[in-house]
C-alpha positions as CSV (number, residue, x, y, z in Angstrom):
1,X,0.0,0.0,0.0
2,X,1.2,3.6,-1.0
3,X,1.9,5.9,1.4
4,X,-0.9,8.1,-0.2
5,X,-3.3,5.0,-0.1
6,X,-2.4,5.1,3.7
7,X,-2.9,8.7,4.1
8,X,-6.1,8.8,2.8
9,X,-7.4,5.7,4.4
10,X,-6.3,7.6,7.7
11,X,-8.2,11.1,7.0
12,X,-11.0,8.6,5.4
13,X,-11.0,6.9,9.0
14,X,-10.7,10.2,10.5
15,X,-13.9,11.8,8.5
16,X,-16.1,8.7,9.9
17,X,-14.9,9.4,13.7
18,X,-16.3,12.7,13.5
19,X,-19.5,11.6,11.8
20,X,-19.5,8.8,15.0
21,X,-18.5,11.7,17.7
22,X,-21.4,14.2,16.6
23,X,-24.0,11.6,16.6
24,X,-23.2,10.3,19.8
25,X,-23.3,13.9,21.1
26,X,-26.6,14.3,19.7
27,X,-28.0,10.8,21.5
28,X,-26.5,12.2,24.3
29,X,-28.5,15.5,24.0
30,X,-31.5,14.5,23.3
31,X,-31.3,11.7,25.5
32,X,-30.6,14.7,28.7
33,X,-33.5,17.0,27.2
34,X,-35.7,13.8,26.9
35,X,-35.3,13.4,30.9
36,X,-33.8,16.5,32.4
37,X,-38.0,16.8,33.8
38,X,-38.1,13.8,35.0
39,X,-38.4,12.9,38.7
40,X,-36.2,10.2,40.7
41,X,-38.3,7.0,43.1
42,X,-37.2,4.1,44.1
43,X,-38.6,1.2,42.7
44,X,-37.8,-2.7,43.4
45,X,-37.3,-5.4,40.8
46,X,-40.3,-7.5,41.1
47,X,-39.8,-10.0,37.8
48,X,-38.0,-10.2,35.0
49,X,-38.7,-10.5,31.0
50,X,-36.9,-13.0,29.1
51,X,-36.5,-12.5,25.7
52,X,-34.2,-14.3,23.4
53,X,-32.7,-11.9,20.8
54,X,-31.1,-15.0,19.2
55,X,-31.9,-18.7,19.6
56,X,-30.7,-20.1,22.9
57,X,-29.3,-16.4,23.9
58,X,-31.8,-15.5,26.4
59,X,-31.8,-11.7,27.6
60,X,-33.2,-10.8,30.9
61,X,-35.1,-7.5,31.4
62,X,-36.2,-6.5,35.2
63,X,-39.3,-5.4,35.3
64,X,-40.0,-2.6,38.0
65,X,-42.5,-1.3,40.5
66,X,-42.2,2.3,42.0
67,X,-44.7,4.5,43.2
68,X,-44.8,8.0,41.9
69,X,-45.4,11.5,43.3
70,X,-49.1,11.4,43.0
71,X,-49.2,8.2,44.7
72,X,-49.6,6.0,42.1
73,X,-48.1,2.5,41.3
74,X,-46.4,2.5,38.3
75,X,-44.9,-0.8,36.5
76,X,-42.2,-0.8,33.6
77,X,-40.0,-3.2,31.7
78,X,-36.2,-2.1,30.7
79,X,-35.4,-1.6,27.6
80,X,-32.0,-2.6,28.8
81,X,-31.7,-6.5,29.1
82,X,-28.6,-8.2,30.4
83,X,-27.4,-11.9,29.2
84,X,-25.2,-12.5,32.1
85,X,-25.8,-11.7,36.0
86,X,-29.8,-10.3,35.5
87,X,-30.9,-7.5,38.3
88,X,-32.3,-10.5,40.9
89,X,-35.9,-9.9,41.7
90,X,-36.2,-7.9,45.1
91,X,-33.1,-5.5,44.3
92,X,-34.0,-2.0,44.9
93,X,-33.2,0.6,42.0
94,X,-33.1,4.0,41.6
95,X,-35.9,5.3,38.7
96,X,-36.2,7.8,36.2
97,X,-39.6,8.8,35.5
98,X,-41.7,11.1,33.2
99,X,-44.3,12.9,35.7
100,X,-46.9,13.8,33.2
101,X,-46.8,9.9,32.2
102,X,-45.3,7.7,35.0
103,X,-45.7,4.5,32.8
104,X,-42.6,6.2,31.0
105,X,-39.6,5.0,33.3
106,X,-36.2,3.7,33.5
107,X,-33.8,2.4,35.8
108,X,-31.8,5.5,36.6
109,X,-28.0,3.6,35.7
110,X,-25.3,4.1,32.9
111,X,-26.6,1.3,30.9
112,X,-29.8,2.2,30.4
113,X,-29.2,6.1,30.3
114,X,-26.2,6.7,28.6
115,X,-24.3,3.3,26.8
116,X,-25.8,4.1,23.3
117,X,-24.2,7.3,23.2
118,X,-21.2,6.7,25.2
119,X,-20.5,3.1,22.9
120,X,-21.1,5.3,19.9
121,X,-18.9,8.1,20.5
122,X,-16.3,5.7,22.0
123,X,-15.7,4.1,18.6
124,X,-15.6,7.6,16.9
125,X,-12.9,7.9,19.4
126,X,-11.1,5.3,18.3
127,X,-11.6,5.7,15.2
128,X,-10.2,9.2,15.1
129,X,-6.7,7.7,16.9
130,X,-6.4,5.4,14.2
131,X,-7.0,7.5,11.5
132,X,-5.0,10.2,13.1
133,X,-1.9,7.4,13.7
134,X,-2.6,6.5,9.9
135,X,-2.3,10.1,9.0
136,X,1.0,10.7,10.9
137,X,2.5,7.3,9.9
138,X,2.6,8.3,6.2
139,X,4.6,11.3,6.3
């Protein structure tokens, strides 16, 4: 491969780790505006869904109870499952909650808050290194 092969493949790399970095910086934001309302309860694990996203893969998503602001009991499944190690039922959790619409909830953790945005502009990151170490390797 040509140094100007490698060059380009590096500012090529480069061009899709910013494309990566803005769009996890706008999951991120809407993400924060979609919840910055929201109001925190603490809720307990009282089942868990199992769904297989593949044969013989099965996915476990906790399934929550927490009582709102206006006294009302309020039930939601993740939308975060885990394959390995599931929330065990009885585990208290801290919740995220919409309080025009209670039913609208999630488990107020990382995963379930923040990994798509943070996964995405984590490869753009890395990306960007090895397109940038691509770039300065051809001079």
């Amino acid at each position: 491969m040509s140094l100007e092969m490698f060059r380009a493949l590096g500012w090529g790399l480069s061009a899709v780790a910013v494309l990566l970095l803005a769009w996890g910086a706008s999951l991120a934001r809407r993400q924060w505006q979609r919840t910055r309302g929201w109001r925190m309860a603490e809720g307990i694990v009282v089942d868990q869904a199992v769904h297989a996203l593949t044969p013989g893969n099965p996915y476990h998503f906790p399934i929550v109870e927490f009582v709102a602001d206006n006294g009302r009991s309020c039930r939601f499944e993740s939308s975060t499952g885990r394959y390995v190690h599931p929330i065990p039922v009885g585990t208290r959790v801290d919740v995220l909650y919409d309080p025009e619409r209670p039913e609208t909830a999630l488990i107020d953790r990382f995963a379930d808050r923040w990994f798509a945005a943070a996964g995405i502009a984590g490869l753009g990151l890395l990306a960007l290194v090895i397109g940038l170490m691509f770039v300065a390797l051809a001079r």
